[in-house]
C-alpha positions as CSV (number, residue, x, y, z in Angstrom):
1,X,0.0,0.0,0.0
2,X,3.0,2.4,0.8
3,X,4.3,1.3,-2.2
4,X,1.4,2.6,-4.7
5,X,0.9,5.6,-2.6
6,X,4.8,6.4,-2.7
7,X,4.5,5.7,-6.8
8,X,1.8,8.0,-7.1
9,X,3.3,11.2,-5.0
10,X,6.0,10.0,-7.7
11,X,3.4,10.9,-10.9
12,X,2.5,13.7,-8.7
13,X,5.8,15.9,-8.1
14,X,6.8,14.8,-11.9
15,X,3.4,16.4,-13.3
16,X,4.0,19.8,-11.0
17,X,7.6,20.0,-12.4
18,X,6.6,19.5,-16.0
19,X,3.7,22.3,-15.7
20,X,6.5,24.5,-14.0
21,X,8.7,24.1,-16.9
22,X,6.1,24.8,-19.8
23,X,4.7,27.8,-17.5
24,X,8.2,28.8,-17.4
25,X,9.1,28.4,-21.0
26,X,5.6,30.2,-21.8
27,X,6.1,33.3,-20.0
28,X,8.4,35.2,-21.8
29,X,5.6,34.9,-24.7
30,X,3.0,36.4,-22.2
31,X,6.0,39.3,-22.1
32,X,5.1,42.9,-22.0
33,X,7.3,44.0,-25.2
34,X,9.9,46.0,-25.4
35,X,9.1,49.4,-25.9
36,X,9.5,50.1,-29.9
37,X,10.8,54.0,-30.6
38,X,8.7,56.1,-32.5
39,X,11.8,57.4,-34.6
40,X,15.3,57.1,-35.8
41,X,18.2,58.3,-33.9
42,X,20.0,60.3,-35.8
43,X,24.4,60.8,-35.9
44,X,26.8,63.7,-36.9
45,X,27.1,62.0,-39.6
46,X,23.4,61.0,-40.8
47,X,21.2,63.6,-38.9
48,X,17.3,62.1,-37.7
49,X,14.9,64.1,-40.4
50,X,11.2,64.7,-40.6
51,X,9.0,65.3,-43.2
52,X,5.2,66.1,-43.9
53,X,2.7,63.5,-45.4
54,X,-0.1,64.5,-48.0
55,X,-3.1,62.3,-48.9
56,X,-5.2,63.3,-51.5
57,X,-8.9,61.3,-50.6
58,X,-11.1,61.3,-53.8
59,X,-13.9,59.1,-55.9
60,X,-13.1,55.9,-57.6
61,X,-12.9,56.9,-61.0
62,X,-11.2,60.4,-61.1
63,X,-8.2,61.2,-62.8
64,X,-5.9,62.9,-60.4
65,X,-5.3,66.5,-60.4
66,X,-2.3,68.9,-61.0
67,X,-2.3,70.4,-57.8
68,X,0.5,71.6,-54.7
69,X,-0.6,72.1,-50.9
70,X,1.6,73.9,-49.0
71,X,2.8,74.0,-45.1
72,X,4.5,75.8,-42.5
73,X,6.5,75.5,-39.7
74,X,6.1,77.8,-36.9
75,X,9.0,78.7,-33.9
76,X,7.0,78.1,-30.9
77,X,9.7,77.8,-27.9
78,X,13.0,76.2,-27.2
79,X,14.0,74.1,-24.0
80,X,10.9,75.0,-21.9
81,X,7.8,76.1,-23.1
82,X,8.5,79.4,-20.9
83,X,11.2,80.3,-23.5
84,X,9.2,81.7,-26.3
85,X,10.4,82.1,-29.8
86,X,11.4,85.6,-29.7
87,X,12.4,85.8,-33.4
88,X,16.1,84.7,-33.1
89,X,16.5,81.9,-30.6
90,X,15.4,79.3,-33.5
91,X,16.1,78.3,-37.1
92,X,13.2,79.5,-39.4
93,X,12.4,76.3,-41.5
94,X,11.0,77.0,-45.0
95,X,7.6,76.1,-46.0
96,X,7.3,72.9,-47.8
97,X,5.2,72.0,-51.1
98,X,3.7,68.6,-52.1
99,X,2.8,68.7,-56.0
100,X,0.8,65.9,-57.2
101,X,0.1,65.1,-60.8
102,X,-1.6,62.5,-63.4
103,X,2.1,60.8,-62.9
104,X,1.3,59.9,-59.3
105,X,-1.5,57.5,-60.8
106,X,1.2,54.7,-59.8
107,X,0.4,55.9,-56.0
108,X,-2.8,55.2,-55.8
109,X,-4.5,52.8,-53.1
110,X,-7.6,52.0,-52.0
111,X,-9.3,53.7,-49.7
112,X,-12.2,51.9,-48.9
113,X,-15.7,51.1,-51.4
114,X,-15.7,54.3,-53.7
115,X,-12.4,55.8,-52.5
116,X,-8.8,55.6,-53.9
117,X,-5.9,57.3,-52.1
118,X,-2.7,59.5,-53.3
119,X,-0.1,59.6,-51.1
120,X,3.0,62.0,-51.1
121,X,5.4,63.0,-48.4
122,X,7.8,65.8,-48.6
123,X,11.8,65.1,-48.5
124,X,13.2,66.4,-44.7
125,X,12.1,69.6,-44.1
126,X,15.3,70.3,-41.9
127,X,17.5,69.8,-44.7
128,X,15.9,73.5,-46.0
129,X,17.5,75.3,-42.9
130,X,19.8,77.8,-43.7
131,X,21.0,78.9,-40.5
132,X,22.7,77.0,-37.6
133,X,21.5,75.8,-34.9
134,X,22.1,77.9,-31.9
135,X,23.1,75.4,-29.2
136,X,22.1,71.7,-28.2
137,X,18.7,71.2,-26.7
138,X,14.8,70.8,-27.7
139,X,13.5,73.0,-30.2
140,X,9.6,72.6,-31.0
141,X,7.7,73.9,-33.9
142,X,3.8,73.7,-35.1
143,X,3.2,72.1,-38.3
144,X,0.2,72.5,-40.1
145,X,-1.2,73.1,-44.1
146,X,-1.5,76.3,-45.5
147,X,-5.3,76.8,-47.0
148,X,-5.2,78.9,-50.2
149,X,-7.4,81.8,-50.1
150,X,-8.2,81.0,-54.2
151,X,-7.9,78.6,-56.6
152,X,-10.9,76.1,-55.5
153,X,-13.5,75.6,-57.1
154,X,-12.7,75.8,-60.3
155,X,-14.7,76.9,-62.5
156,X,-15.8,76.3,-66.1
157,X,-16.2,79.3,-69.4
158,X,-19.4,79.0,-68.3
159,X,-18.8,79.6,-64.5
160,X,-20.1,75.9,-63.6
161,X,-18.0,74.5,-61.0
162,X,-15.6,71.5,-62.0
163,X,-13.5,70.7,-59.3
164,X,-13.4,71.5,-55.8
165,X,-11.2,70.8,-52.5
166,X,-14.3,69.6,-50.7
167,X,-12.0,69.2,-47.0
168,X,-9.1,70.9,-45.9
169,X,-7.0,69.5,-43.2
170,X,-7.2,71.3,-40.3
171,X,-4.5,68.8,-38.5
172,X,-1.7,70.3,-36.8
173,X,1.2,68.6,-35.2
174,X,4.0,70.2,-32.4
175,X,6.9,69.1,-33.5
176,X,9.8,68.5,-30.9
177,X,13.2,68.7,-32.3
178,X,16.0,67.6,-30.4
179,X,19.8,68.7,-31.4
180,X,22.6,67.2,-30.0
181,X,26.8,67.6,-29.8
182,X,28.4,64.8,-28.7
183,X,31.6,66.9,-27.5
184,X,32.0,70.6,-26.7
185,X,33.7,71.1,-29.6
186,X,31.9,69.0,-31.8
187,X,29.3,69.9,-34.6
188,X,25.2,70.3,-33.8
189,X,23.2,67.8,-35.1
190,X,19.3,66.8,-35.2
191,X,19.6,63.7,-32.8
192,X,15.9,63.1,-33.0
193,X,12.2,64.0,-33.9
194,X,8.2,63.2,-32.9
195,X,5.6,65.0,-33.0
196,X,2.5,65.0,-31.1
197,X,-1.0,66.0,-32.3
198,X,-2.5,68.9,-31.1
199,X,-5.2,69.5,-33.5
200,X,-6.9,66.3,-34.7
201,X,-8.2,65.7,-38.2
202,X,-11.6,64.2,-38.7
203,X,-10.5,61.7,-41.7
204,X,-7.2,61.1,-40.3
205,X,-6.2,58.4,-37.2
206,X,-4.9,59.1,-34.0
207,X,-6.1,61.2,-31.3
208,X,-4.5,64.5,-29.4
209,X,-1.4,64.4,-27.6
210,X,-0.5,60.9,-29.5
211,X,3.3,60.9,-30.5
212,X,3.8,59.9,-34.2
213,X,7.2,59.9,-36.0
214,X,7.3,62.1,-38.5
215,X,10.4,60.2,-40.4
216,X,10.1,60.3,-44.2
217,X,9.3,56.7,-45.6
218,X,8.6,55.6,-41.7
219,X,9.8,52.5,-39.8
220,X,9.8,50.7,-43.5
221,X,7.7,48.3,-41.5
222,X,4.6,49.1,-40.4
223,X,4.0,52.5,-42.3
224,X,6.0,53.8,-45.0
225,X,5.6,57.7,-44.8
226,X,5.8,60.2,-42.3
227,X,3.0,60.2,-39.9
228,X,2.6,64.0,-40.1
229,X,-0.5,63.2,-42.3
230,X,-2.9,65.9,-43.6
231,X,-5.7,64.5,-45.8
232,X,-7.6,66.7,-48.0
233,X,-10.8,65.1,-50.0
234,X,-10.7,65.9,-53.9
235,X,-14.3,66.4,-55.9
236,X,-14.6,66.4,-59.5
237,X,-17.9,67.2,-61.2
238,X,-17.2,66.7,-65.6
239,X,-20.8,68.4,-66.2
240,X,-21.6,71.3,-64.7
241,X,-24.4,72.9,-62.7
242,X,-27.9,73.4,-64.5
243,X,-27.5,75.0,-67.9
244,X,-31.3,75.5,-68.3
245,X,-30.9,75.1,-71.9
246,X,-31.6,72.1,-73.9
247,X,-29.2,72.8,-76.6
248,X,-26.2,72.5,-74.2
249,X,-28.0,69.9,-71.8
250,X,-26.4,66.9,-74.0
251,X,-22.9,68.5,-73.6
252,X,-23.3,68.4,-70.1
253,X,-24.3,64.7,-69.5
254,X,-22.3,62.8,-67.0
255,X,-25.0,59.7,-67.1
256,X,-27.4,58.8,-69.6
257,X,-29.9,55.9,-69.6
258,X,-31.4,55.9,-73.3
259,X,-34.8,53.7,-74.2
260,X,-34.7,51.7,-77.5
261,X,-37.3,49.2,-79.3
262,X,-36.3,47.2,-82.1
263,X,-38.6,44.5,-84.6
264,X,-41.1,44.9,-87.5
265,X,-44.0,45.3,-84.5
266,X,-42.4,47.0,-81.9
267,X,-44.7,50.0,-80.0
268,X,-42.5,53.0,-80.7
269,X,-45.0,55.0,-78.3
270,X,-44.7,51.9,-75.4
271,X,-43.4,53.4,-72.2
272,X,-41.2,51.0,-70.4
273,X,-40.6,51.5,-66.8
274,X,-37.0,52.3,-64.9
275,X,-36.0,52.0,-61.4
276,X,-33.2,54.5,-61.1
277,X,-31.2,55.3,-57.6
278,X,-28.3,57.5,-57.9
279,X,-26.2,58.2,-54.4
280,X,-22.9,60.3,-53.2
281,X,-19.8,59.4,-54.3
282,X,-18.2,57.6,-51.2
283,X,-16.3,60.9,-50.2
284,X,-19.5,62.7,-49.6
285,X,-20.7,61.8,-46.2
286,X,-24.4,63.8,-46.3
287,X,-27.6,62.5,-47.3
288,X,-29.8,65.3,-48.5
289,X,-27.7,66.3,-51.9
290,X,-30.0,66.3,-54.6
291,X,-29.2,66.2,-58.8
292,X,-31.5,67.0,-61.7
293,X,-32.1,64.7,-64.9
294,X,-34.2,66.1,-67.8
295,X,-35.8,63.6,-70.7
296,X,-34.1,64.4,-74.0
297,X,-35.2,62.6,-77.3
298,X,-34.6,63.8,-80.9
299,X,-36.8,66.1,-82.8
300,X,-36.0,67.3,-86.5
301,X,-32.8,65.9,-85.9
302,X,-31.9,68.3,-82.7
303,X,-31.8,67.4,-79.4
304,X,-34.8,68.7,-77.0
305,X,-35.8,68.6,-73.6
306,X,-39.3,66.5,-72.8
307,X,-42.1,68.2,-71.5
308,X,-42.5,65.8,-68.9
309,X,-45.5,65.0,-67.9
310,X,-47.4,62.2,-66.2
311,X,-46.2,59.9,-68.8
312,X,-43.0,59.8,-67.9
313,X,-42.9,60.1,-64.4
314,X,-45.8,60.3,-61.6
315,X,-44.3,62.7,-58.9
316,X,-43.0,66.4,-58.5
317,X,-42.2,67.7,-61.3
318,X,-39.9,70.8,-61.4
319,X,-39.2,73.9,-64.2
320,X,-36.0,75.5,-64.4
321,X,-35.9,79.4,-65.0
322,X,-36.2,78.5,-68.8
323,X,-39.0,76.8,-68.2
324,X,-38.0,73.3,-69.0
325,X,-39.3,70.7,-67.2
326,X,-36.6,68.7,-65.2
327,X,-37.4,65.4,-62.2
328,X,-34.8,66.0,-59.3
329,X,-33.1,63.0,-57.5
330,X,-32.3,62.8,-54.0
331,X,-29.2,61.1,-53.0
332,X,-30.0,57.0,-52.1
333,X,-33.4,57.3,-53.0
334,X,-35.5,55.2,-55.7
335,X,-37.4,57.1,-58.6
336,X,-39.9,55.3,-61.5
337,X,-39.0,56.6,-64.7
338,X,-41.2,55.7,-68.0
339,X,-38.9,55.8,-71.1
340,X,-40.3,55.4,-74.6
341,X,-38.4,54.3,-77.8
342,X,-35.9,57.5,-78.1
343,X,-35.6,59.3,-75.0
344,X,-33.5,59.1,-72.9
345,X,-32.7,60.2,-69.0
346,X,-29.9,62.5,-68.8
347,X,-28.1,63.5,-65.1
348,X,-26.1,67.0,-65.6
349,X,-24.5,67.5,-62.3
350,X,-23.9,63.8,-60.9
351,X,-20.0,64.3,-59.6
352,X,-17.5,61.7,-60.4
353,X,-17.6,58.9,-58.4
354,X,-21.1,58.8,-58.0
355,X,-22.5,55.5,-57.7
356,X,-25.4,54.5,-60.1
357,X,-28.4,52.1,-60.3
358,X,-31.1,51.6,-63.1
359,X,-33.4,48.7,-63.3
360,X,-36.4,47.7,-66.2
361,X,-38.5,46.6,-64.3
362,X,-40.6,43.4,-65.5
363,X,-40.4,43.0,-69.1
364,X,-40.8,39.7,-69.5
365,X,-44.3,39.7,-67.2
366,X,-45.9,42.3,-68.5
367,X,-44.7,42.7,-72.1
368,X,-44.5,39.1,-73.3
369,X,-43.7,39.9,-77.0
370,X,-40.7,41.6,-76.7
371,X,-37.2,39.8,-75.3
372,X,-34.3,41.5,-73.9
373,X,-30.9,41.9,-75.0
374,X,-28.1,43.1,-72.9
375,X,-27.9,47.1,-73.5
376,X,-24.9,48.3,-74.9
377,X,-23.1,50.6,-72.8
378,X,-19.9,50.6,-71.4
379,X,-20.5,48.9,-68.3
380,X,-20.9,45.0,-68.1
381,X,-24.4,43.7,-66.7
382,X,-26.5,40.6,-65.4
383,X,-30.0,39.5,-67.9
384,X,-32.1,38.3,-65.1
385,X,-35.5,36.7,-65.2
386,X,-37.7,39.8,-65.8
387,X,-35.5,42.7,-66.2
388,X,-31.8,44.2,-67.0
389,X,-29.7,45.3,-63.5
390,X,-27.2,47.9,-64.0
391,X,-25.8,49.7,-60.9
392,X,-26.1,48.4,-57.2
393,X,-26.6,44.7,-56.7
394,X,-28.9,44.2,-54.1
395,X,-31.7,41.2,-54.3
396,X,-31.8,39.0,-57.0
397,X,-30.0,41.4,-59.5
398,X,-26.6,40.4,-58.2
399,X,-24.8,43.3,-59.5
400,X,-21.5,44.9,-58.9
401,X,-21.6,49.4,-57.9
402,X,-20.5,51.0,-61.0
403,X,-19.1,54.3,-60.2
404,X,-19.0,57.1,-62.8
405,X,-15.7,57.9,-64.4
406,X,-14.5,61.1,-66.0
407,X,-15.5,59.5,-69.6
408,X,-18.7,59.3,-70.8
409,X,-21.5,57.2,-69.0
410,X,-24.3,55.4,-70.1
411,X,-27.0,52.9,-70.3
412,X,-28.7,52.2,-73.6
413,X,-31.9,49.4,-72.8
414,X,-33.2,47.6,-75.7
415,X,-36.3,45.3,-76.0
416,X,-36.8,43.7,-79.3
417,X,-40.2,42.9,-80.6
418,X,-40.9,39.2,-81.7
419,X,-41.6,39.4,-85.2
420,X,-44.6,36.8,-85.8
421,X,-46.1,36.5,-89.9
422,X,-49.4,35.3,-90.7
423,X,-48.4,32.0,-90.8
424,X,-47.9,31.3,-87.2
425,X,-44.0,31.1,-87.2
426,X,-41.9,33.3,-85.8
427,X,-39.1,35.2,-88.1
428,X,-37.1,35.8,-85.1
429,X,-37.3,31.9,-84.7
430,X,-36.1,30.7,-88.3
431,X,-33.1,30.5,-88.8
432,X,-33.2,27.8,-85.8
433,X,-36.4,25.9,-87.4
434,X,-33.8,26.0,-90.5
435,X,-31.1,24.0,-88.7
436,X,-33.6,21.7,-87.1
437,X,-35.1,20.6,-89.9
438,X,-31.4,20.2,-91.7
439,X,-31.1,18.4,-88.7
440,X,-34.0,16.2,-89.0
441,X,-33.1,15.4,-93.0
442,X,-29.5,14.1,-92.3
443,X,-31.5,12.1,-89.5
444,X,-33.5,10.8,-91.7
445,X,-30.8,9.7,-94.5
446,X,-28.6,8.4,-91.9
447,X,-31.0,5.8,-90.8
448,X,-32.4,5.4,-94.6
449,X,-28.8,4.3,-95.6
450,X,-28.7,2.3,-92.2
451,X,-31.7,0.3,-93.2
452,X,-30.6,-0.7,-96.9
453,X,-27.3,-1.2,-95.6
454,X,-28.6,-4.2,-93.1
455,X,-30.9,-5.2,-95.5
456,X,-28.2,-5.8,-98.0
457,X,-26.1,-7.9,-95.6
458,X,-28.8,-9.8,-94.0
459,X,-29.7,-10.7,-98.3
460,X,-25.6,-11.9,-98.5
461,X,-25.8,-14.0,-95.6
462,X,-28.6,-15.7,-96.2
């Protein structure tokens, strides 16, 4: 009995020892980690720097401006915060400039559904100092972009906006510098740089008072530009505002969904009905924006606005100063649209980016003679049961966002009628009846020759 109980006090202490030595070997994983440093640790010889990031937020789709933000550096105090700059206890640093151009295409990365991202930094900003640093110590400045007092919106010949800066950063950062000399009589040199936030920016991370490191191309790690990041969001509209004028109201067309009916039979005076949502482009963050569509079709072989009326759509209609009739979309919202063969939709002010969504509705149940065919546009699509999805794909449609691009944009919907003659056959349908019943004579021959050619065998055997 002293035996077993000896062997299992055995099993006992051997267990506890094991479980000590994988809790030991474990800890160091459970580990608070070393601290990592926010910056690079600069030498006489290779000075720390610090630099300026600038992201440029915009639409999907838009081609990306020729366009330079500038920023400034301003002496705040050196040492302690009680010793002001007073004008010539600090180096001045020049303002820096961030250009961005269609070259910087290469840049781009997403920023989310509907957003792309450019992202530039500025070389160090220290490097532009022209004058010495007075002594060793800790030299702060605040960083933050200079807004233009001109130059967005631009405008058009006609005086429609085009493009705008819709968001200025409004980020600033205090940047600490510290400058070092390793012996009395050797040279100055930036020994390091952070920054801390002091003003935060909506779009951008990080709260006030957190340190960044404002190193040009990062910690080559985790982030690969300076994290003195001010993002400004980019707008681009490629029509215009209302032109009231139905002569220059095709010109201006940044989406158009055109109605046609093809076949011997088809009802050029059939309305067809449209399901079309238009919303924001991904950048634009409110929910009451509203954009104008009038109906065009082709009249003595010029273009004219519709005199829209019940026919075409069953809600408020407005007039513009011209007095041409015009339906008004409100961003995420669903409007019926009637179409007939020739007209077409057409949104003037829709921004790039926007995203897009136009069903027809039912074809198939309640217009059984004519088929569909996929429209031809520039965008692909999905030929469902009873109608044609382009734009958002929710429900059965199954279809991908399309965004608008700077290039044109548009839908064109076609039903075709099913041609049927007197006698009962469809023309659509004959080139097939040909091939079955080409099909049906080389049947035919095949087991005629068949036949005589078993009979003939069966006659030689016997």
């Amino acid at each position: 009995m002293n035996k077993q109980k000896n062997k299992q006090w055995k099993l006992m202490v051997c267990a506890a020892l094991v479980a000590m030595l994988c809790l030991g070997m474990a800890l160091p994983a459970f580990a608070a980690p070393p601290t990592r440093v926010l910056w690079r640790e600069g030498t006489e010889l290779e000075p720390a720097e610090a630099g300026v990031t600038k992201i440029l937020k915009m639409p999907v789709g838009t081609d990306i401006p020729t366009i330079s933000f500038g920023f400034e550096f301003e002496p705040l105090w050196v040492d302690l915060e009680a010793n002001a700059y007073d004008g010539s206890n600090m180096p001045t640093i020049p303002n820096a400039t961030i250009t961005f151009d269609s070259d910087d295409e290469g840049d781009a990365v997403s920023g989310g559904a509907g957003i792309k991202l450019v992202i530039k930094e500025s070389g160090d900003v220290l490097d532009s100092i022209t004058t010495p640093w007075p002594h060793a110590g800790e030299y702060v400045y605040r960083v933050k972009e200079i807004i233009p007092s001109s130059g967005y919106p631009v405008t058009d010949a006609k005086g429609f906006v085009v493009a705008e800066i819709t968001h200025y950063s409004i980020a600033e950062y205090d940047m600490h510098v510290w400058v070092a000399q390793d012996t009395p009589t050797g040279p100055l040199y930036v020994h390091s740089v952070w920054s801390y936030i002091v003003v935060k920016n909506v779009p951008e991370d990080g709260d006030v008072d957190t340190k960044v490191d404002p190193t040009p191309g990062g910690d080559g790690e985790e982030y690969f530009w300076s994290q003195q990041i001010f993002t400004n969001t980019f707008l681009k509209n490629n029509g215009g505002k209302d032109p009231e004028d139905p002569d220059q109201i095709d010109d201006y067309t940044v989406w158009a969904i055109k109605k046609k009916v093809d076949g011997l039979y088809a009802d050029l005076t059939k309305y067809f009905e449209f399901s079309v949502t238009v919303r924001n482009p991904a950048t634009v963050t409110t929910t009451t924006d509203t954009y104008i569509a009038y109906i065009l079709e082709m009249d003595s072989g010029n273009i004219v606005a519709v005199d829209i009326g019940t026919d075409n759509f069953k809600g408020t209609i407005d007039t513009d100063t011209n007095g041409y009739k015009y339906i008004k979309f409100t961003t995420g919202a669903a409007l019926t649209v009637y179409l007939k063969h020739g007209q077409w939709l057409a949104f003037i002010d829709l921004p790039v980016g926007s995203s897009v969504a136009a069903l027809e509705m039912a074809a198939f149940r309640f217009m059984p003679n004519y088929t569909l065919k996929l429209f031809e546009a520039d965008f692909t699509t999905t030929n469902t049961l009873d109608n044609i999805a382009f734009g958002f794909g929710s429900g059965s449609q199954g279809d991908p966002i399309r965004y608008l691009g700077e290039a044109e944009n548009k839908a064109d919907f076609t039903n075709t009628y099913k041609t049927e003659p007197i006698t009962g056959i469809l023309a659509d349908n004959l080139p097939y009846i040909a091939l079955i019943a080409v099909a049906a004579l080389t049947l035919a021959a095949f087991v005629g020759f068949a036949a005589v050619k078993s009979r003939r065998k069966a006659k030689h055997g016997a």
